[in-house]
N, C-alpha and C positions, 0 to 999 in steps of 0.2 A: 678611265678608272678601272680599279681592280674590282670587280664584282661578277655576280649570277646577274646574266640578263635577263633571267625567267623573273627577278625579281624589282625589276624598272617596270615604270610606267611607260606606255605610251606603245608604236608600234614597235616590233621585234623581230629582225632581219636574219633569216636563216638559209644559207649556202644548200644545195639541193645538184642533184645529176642532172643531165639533158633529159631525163627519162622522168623526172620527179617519180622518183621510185618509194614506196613506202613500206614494201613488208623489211621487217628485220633481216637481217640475219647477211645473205652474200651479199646484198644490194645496196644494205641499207646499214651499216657497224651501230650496233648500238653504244659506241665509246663516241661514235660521231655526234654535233651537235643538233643535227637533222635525228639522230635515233633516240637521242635523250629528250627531245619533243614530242618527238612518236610517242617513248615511254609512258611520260611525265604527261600531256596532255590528253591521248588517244588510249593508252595501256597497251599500246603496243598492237591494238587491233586497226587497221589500215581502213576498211571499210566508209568510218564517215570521214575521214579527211579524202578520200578518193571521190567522195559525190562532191566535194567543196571545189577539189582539182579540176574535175571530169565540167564543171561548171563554169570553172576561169575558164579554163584551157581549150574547153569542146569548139570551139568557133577559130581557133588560133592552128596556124600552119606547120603541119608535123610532118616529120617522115618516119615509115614506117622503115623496123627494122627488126626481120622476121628471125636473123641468126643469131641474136641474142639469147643465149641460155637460160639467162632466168628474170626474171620481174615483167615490168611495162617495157612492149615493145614500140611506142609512140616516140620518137625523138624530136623534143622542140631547139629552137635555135638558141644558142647559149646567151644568156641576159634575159631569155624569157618568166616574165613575173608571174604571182600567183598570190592573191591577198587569201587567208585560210582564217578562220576564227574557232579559240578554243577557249572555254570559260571565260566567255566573255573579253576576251584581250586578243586583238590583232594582229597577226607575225605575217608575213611578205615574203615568201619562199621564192627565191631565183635560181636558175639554171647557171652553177657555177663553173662545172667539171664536166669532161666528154668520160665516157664511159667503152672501154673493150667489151663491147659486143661479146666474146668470147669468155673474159676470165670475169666479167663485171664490175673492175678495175676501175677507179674513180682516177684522171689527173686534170691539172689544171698547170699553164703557164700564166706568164706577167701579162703575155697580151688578151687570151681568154679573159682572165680577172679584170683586167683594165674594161672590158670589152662588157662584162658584165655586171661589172659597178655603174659606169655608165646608162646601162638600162635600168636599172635596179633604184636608180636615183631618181629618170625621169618618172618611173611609175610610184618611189616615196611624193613626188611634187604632188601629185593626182591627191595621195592616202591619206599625207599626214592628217591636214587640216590644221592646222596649227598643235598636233601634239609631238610631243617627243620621241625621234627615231632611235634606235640600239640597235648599235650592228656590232656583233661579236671578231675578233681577230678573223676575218676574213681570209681563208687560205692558207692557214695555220695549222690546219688538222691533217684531215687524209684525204683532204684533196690535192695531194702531191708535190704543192708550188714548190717548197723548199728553201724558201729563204729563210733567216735572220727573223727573230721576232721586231727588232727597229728598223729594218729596209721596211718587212709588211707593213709594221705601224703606218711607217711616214707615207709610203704607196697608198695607203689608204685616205691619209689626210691630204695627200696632196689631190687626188680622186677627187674628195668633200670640195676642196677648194676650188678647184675649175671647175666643177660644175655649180655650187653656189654662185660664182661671179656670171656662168650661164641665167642664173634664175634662181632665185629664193625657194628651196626644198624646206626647210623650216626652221625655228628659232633653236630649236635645241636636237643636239645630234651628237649623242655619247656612242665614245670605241668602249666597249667592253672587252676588259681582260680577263680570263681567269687568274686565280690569286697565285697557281703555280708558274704563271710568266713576271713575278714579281723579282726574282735574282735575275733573269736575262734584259729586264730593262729598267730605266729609273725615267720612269714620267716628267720630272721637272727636269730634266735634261730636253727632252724632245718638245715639252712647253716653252721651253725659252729658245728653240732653235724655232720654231714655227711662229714666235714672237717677234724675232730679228727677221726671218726671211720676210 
């Protein structure tokens, strides 16, 4: 659907660096959808979403990565989760994008994404509990993939789809789109292609 997924119920799935980096600014773009969370739920101040990180993540296998210019120098493996709670509503932050140590350069290919949807799914099976996930165009921003908004879409669904016939993640599981990817796709096109296949 075309909508804000700050404003769905249920949990709400947000793309993050191998670093889960939170201050604004080189690290972290506030046009991203990881900074307009920050904003929107934190005010842009990093600190308590970082005791929430420092919490999932503190027992989980990093490598340090001391040439990094700026933010967290901790690096988890890409598809690494992170459940974070902000007014009261539960968002799922995963390790989408490797990051240049140097320019602090966010990218991400087909097989990263692949790679980290897969994780991102097995740790929704853990969360949902029976509410509704929302995951936003996954890889559509600046984390670099570069495709097509209907390759992403359909890479996405077809993602939901092999791993639902793995195991039941949960009954209801909306793509959020923003309303300006509304001329580059028409939803009942790719609903009735996903109907046939």
């Amino acid at each position: 659907m075309f909508s804000d997924i700050f404003e769905q119920d249920g949990i709400r799935v947000i793309g993050a660096s191998e670093y889960f980096d939170t201050k604004l600014g080189r690290t972290v773009s506030d046009k991203s959808l990881l900074g307009i969370f920050l904003k929107k739920c934190f005010g842009g101040f990093p600190e308590t979403i970082d005791k929430q990180l420092d919490a999932e993540l503190g027992n989980l296998t990093a490598t340090p990565e001391p040439t990094k210019v700026e933010g967290k120098k901790m690096c988890f493996p890409i598809g690494t989760c992170a459940l974070v709670k902000a007014n009261d509503d539960n968002y799922l932050l995963f390790a989408l994008s490797k990051v240049d140590p140097a320019t602090c350069k966010c990218s991400s290919d087909v097989e990263l994404l692949w790679r980290a949807l897969h994780r991102m799914w097995g740790r929704a099976r853990v969360e949902c509990g029976g509410h509704p996930l929302n995951l936003p165009l996954i890889g559509g921003g600046l984390s670099g993939l570069g495709l097509p908004t209907r390759d992403l879409l359909n890479l996405i669904i077809l993602s939901a789809i092999t791993e639902t016939k793995a195991g039941d993640i949960t009954k209801v599981i909306r793509l959020i789109l923003l309303r300006d990817r509304a001329d580059e796709i028409d939803l009942r096109e790719v609903k009735a292609y996903w109907e046939k296949a």
